[in-house]
N, C-alpha and C positions, 0 to 999 in steps of 0.2 A: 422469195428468199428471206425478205427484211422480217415478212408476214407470220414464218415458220419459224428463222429466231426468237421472235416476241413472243410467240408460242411455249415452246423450247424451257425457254428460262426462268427462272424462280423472280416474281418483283418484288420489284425492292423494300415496297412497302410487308408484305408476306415475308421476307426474309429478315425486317427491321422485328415484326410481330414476332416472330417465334423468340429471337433473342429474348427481347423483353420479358414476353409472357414468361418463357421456359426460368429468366431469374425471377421474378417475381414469385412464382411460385415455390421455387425451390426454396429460395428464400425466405418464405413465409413459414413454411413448412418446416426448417429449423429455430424458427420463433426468434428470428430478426426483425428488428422493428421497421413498420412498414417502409415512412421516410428512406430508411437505409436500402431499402430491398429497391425500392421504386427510382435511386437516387446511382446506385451498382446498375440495373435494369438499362438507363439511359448509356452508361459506357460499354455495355456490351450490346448494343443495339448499332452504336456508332464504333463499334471493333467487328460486329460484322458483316458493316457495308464495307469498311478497309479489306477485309478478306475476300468477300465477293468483288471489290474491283481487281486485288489482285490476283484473283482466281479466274475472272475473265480477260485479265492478259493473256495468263497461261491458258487458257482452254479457246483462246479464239482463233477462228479457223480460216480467217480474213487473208485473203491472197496478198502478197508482195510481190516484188519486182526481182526477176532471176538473178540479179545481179547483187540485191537487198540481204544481208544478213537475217536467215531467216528462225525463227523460235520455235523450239522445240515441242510441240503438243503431244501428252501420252495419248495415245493412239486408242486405249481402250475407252477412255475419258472421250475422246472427240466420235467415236463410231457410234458408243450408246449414249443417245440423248438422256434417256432415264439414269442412267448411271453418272451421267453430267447433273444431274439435277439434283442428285444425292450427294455427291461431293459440294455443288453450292450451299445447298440447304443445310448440309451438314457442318460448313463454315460456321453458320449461324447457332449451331447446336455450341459447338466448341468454345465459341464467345458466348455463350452463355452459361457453359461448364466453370470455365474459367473465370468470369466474376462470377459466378454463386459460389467458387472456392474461396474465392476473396472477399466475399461478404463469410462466408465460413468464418477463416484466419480472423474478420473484421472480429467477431460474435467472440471468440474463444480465447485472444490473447490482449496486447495492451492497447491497440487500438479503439476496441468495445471500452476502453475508458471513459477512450476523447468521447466517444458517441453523440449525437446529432447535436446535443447542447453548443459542444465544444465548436460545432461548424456552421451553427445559425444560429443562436441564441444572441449572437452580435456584443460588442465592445462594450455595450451598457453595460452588461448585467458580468458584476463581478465573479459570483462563482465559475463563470466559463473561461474566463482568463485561463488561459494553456489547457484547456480542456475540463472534462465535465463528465457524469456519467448521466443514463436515462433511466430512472426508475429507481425502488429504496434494497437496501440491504433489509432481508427480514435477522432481524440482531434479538427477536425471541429466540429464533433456530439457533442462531449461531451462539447465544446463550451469554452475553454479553453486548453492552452498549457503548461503544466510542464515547458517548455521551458523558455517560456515569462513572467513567474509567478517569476520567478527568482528574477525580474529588474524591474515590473510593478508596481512602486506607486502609490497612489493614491492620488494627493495631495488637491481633493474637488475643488468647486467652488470657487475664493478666492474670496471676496471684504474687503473692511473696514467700521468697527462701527463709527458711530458718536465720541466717543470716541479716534477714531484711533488706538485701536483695530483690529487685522486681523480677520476674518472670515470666515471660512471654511465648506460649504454645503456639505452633501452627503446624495445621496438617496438607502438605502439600500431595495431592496424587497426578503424578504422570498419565495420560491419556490420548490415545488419539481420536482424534475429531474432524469432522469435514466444516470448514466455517466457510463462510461468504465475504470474501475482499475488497469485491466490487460489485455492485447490482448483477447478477447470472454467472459472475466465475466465483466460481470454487478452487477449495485450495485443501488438498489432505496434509494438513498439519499434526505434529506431537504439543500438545500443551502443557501446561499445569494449571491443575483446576480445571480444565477444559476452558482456559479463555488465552489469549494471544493480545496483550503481554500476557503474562499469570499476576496474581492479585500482588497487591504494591506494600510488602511490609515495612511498618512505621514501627522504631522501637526507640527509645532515648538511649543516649550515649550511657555504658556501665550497666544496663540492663543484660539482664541472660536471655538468650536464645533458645530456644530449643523448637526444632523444625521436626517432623518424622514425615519421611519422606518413601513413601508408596508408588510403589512402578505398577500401573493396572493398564502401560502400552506394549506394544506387539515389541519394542528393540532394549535392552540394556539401557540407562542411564544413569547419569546424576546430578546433582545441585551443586555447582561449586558458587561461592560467594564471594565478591571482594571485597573486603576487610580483612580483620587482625583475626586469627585464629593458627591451631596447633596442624601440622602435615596430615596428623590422622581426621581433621574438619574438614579438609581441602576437599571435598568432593571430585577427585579426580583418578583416573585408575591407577592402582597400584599403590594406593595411600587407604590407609584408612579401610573403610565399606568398601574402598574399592565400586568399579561397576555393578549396580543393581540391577541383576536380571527382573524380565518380568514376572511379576508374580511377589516379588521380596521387598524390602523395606530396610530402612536402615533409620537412625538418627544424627543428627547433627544437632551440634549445641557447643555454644561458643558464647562469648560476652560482646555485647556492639561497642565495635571500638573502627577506627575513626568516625565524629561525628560527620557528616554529610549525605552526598547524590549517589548511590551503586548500582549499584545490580548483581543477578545471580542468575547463572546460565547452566546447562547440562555440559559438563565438557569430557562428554565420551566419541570417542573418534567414530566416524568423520567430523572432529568440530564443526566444521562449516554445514552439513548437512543439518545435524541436531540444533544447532541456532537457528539455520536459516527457517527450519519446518515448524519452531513458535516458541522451543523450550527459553524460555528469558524472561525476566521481570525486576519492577526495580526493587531497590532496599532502601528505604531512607531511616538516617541517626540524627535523631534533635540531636546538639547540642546541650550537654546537663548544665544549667546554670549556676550551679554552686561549683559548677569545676573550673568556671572562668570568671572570678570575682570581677575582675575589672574590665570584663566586656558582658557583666551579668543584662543588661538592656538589652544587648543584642542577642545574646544570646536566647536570652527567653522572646524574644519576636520571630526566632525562628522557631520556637514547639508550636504543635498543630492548637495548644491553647492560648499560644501567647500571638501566636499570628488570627485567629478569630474575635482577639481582643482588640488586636490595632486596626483590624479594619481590614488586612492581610488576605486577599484571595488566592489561595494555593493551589496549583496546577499540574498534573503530571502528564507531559506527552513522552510515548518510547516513537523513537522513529526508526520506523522497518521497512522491509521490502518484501518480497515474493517473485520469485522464479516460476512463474504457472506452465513453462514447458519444458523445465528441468536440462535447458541448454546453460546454466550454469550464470545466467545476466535474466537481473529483474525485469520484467514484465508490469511490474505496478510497486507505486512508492507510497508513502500512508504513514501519517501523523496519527498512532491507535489503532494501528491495522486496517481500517476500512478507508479506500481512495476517497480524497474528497470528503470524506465527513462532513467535516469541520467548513466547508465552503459551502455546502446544503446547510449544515445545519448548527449556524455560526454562536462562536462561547458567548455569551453575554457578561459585559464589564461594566461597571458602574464608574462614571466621570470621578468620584469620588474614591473609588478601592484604590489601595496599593498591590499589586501583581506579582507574585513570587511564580516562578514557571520551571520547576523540574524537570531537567531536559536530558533524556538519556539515549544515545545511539545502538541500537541493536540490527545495525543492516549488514547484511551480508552479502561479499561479490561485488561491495562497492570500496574503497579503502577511505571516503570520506560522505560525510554527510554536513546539513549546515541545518542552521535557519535565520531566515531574514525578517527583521518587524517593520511592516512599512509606517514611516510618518512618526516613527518616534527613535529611541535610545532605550540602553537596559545595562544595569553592571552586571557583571557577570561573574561567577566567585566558580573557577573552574575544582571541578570535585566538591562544590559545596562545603568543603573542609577549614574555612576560613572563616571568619566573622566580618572579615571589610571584604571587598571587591578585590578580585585577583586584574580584572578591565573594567575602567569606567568610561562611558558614554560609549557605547557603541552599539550597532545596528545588525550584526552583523556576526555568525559566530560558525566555527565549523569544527567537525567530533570525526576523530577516525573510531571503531569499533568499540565497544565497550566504554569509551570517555563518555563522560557527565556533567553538567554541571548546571547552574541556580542562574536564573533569569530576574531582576527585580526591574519593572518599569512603572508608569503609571502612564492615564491618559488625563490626567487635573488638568481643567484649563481646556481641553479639546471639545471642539462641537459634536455630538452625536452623528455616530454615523457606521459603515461597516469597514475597517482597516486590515488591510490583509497581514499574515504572516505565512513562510512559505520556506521549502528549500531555495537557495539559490543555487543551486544545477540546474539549470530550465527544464533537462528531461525528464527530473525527479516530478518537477512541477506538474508536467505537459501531462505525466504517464501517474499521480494522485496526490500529492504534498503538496498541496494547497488551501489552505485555511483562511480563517475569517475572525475578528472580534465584533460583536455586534455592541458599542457601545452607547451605553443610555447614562439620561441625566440619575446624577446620587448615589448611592449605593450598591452593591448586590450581596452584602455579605450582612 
């Protein structure tokens, strides 16, 4: 009898194999990294020996005692052996359905962030703090660099008005584009320019604007800007150009007034869809030094000439999100759009610069965002619209939507080395907003 059971039944090790193999395979076969495949493999190997123990409660045919509460066996399960052996074996199939779905889900949403970095790379190595991704964002495709997005102004086309007024052209075109957020996810985003932010215009305070602004994506949009300008500038429907269908164009042109940190978003409805999908980008207004005699010093340390003179490294990060399964909550957080960047592939600061950091919130579905500098302090001049510090000394800052504002720290006097800066939401962190200064002796500007 014992002889015919032994027979009968699927072993254990043969029923450990198939799980395995069957994720391994699958798993390869959606181009999950091996580690990952072979790492899922081991928990579904050990979900279905659990199944086949408790599938040989249910299916054993073991006498009790008349008196014994006795277990119910489906009767078609216990007559055909072969039909027994398919319901065990098939335990095994199911544990292996079931993690290769969950190496799936792993591959597709925020957990492929954390990726093997984040769960072996070990406590040393700082980029993996709250997680990591495995592999590079190709940022030719995506047509933009985290990197370069840094330090890239825009400062238009200059000429001068009759007046003697400065004038400043820029041709933004709306587009949709597929970019890459994190090494293998994707994300169908609306742009301008085709990059996420859209390129960062630099104008000085009193300077004219003039934007012409091109819809060449598949929905309606437009440019609205914060600053000073007339209802018919407002980029918003029912004003002015009103909504630009696809295909049309409109202009905007208005004088930069307040000097400071902005930005400029599409705000055609659903606003939160049209931010969330890329349309946003900052605006920064020097300060005109003849308009503030008696803060003319500081004032001119904040123009993009007068901060390259004192030594001034100027910085712009937007902080964003992305929703990649469109349940309405981010899936990945990104200091420039791409998780993690900046923790691959960390800013270099010279122990000598002084640090000005443009900090602009563009997240969506979240009602705040922050960022933390570790191992130092920064004043903070919120809106940029001031010449002294709106907070001094502090470590620590947080922006609901649209808020902005100017970071000044330095590292003089610090040993080299790499200092994080980061959300403090830990999820933001865990799930990509997490960064790096990589600081060296001297200079970098």
């Amino acid at each position: 009898m014992h002889l015919v059971r032994a027979h009968r039944e699927v072993p254990t090790v043969l029923l450990v194999g198939v799980a395995v193999g069957g994720v391994v395979v699958g798993a390869l076969a959606t181009g999950v990294p091996f580690e990952i495949a072979v790492a899922t493999a081991v928990l579904a190997g050990a979900t279905a020996v659990g199944l086949r123990v408790a599938l040989r409660r249910i299916l054993s045919r073991r006498t009790t005692p008349a008196d014994a509460p006795r277990a119910v066996t489906p009767p078609s399960a216990a007559a055909d052996p072969a039909r027994r052996r398919l319901i065990v074996a098939g335990s095994a199939g199911v544990a292996s359905a079931l993690a290769a779905g969950a190496v799936g889900r792993l591959a597709m949403a925020a957990p492929a962030v954390l990726g093997v970095e984040g769960a072996h790379a070990g406590h040393d190595d700082p980029a993996s703090h709250g997680g990591g991704t495995v592999g590079e964002v190709d940022h030719a495709r995506n047509g933009f660099d985290p990197s370069a997005i840094l330090e890239d102004w825009d400062p238009g086309l200059v000429s001068t008005l009759p007046g003697g007024q400065t004038l400043r052209e820029y041709l933004i075109i709306a587009e949709d584009r597929t970019i890459e957020v994190a090494p293998g996810i994707f994300f169908e985003a609306w742009t301008y320019n085709g990059r996420v932010p859209g390129p960062t215009i630099r104008a000085r305070e009193g300077d004219r604007v003039r934007v012409e602004f091109v819809n060449g994506g598949s929905h309606p949009h437009t440019i609205h800007f914060h600053g000073i300008h007339s209802a018919a500038m407002d980029g918003v429907p029912g004003q002015g150009a009103g909504n630009i269908a696809p295909g049309q164009s409109t202009v905007y042109e208005f004088d930069a007034f307040p000097f400071g940190c902005h930005l400029y978003h599409c705000h055609t409805s659903p606003l939160k869809r049209h931010i969330h999908k890329g349309l946003y980008g900052a605006f920064v207004i020097e300060p005109d030094p003849a308009r503030h005699p008696d803060q003319r010093a500081l004032a001119e340390r904040r123009t993009l000439d007068g901060a390259r003179a004192a030594g001034i490294r100027e910085l712009l990060v937007v902080m964003n999100g992305f929703d990649t399964n469109f349940d309405g909550e981010n899936e990945i957080y990104a200091a420039n759009t791409v998780a993690f960047h900046y923790a691959h592939h960390p800013i270099r600061i010279g122990t000598d610069d002084d640090v000005r950091l443009y900090l602009v919130n563009a997240t969506e579905f979240d009602p705040l965002n922050s960022l933390h500098l570790h191992a130092n302090f920064f004043d903070y001049y919120d809106h940029g619209t001031t010449l002294e510090p709106t907070s001094r000394t502090i470590d620590t800052v947080a922006q609901i939507q649209a808020q902005r504002g100017i970071l000044e720290f330095t590292y003089r006097g610090y040993e080299p080395g790499q200092y994080m800066f980061h959300a403090h939401q830990s999820e933001f962190v865990e799930l990509g907003w997490m960064s790096l200064f990589d600081v060296v002796p001297g200079r970098t500007t």
